[in-house]
C-alpha positions in Angstrom: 15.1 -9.9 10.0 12.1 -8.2 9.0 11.9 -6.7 5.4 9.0 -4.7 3.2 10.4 -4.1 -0.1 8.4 -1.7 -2.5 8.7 -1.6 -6.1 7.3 -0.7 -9.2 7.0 2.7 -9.2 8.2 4.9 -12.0 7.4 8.1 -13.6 3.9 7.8 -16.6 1.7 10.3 -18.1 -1.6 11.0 -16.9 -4.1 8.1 -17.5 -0.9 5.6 -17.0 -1.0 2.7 -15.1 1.5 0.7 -12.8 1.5 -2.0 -10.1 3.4 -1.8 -7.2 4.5 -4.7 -4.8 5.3 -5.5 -1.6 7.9 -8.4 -0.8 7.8 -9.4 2.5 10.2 -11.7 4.9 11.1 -12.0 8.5 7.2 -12.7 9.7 4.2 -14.7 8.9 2.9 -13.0 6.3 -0.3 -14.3 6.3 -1.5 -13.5 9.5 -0.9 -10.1 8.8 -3.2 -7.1 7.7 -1.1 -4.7 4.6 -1.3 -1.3 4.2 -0.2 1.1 1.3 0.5 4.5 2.7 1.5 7.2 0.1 3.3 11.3 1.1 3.4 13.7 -1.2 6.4 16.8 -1.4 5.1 18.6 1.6 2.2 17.0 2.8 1.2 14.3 5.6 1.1 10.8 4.9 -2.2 9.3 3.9 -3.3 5.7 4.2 -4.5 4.5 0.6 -5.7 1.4 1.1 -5.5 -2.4 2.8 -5.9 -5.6 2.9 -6.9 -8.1 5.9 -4.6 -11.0 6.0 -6.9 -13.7 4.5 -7.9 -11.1 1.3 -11.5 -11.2 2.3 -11.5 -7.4 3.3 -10.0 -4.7 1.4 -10.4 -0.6 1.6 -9.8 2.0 -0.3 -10.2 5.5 0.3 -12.5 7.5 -1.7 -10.2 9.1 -3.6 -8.7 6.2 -5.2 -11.9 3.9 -5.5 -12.3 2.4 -8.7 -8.4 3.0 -9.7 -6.7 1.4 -7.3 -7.1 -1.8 -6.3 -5.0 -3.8 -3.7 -4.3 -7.8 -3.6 -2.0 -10.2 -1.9 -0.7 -13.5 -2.7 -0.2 -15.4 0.9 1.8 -18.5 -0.9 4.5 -15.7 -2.2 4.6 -13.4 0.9 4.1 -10.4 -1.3 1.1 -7.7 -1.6 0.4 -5.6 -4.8 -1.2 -2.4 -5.3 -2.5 -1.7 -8.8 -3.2 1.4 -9.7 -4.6 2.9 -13.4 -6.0 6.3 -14.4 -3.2 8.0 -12.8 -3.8 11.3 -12.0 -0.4 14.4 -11.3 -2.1 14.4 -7.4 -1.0 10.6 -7.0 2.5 11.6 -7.2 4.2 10.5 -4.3 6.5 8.0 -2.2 4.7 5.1 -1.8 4.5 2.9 1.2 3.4 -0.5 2.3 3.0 -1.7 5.9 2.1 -4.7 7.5 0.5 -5.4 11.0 -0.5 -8.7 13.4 -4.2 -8.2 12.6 -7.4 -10.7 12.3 -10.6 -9.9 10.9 -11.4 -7.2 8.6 -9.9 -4.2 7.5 -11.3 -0.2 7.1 -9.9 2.9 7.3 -9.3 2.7 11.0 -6.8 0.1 10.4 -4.9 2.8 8.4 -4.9 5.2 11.4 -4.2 2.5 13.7 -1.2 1.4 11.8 0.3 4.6 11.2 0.2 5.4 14.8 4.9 5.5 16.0 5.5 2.1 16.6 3.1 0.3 14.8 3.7 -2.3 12.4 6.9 -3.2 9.9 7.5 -0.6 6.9 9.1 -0.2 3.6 11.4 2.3 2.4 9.3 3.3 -0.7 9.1 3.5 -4.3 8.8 6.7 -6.0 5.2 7.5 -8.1 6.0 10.3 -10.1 2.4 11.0 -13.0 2.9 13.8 -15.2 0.1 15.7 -16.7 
């Protein structure tokens, strides 16, 4: 069956850094377009940023740029998400997401995917930055 497992998270101080991956079975990975998603105690889920299914395209929304960066490795069926110069508002349940998707990737990929029905998800792994 189909599995997105998240890890990594943890709790660090502000300024910290950790890397989060996503280990992927039950698809073709590589033909896939990732997502990481993240929601925050009360608060919508937001799309962070993604990755077309070659690596050729990524985003990242403004708020992250330049602090996160995602990546995928298509020979071990697993995307990453590093992320550095944590800040407290990053804290949050972290997501990743895959969907059937060819060519490249920007934020309307992130709306797309988050629309019910769309795509395979994680369960999450808890991001927790202290200030």
């Amino acid at each position: 069956q189909v599995q997105l497992v998240e890890s990594g998270g943890g709790s660090v101080q502000y300024g910290g850094s950790l890397t989060l991956s996503c280990v992927t079975s039950g698809f073709t990975f590589r033909y896939y377009a990732i997502g990481w998603f993240r929601q925050a105690p009360g608060k919508a889920r937001e799309g962070v940023a993604c990755i077309n299914a070659t690596g050729t395209s990524t985003f990242h929304i403004d708020s992250v740029k330049g602090r996160f960066t995602i990546s995928r490795d298509n020979d071990e069926n697993t995307a990453y998400l590093q992320m550095s110069s944590l800040r407290p508002e990053d804290t949050a349940v972290y997501y990743c997401a895959a969907l059937l998707h060819s060519g490249s990737v920007d934020n309307t990929f992130l709306v797309r995917l988050q629309r019910p029905g769309y795509g395979y998800w994680g369960q999450g792994t808890q991001v927790t930055v202290s200030s």
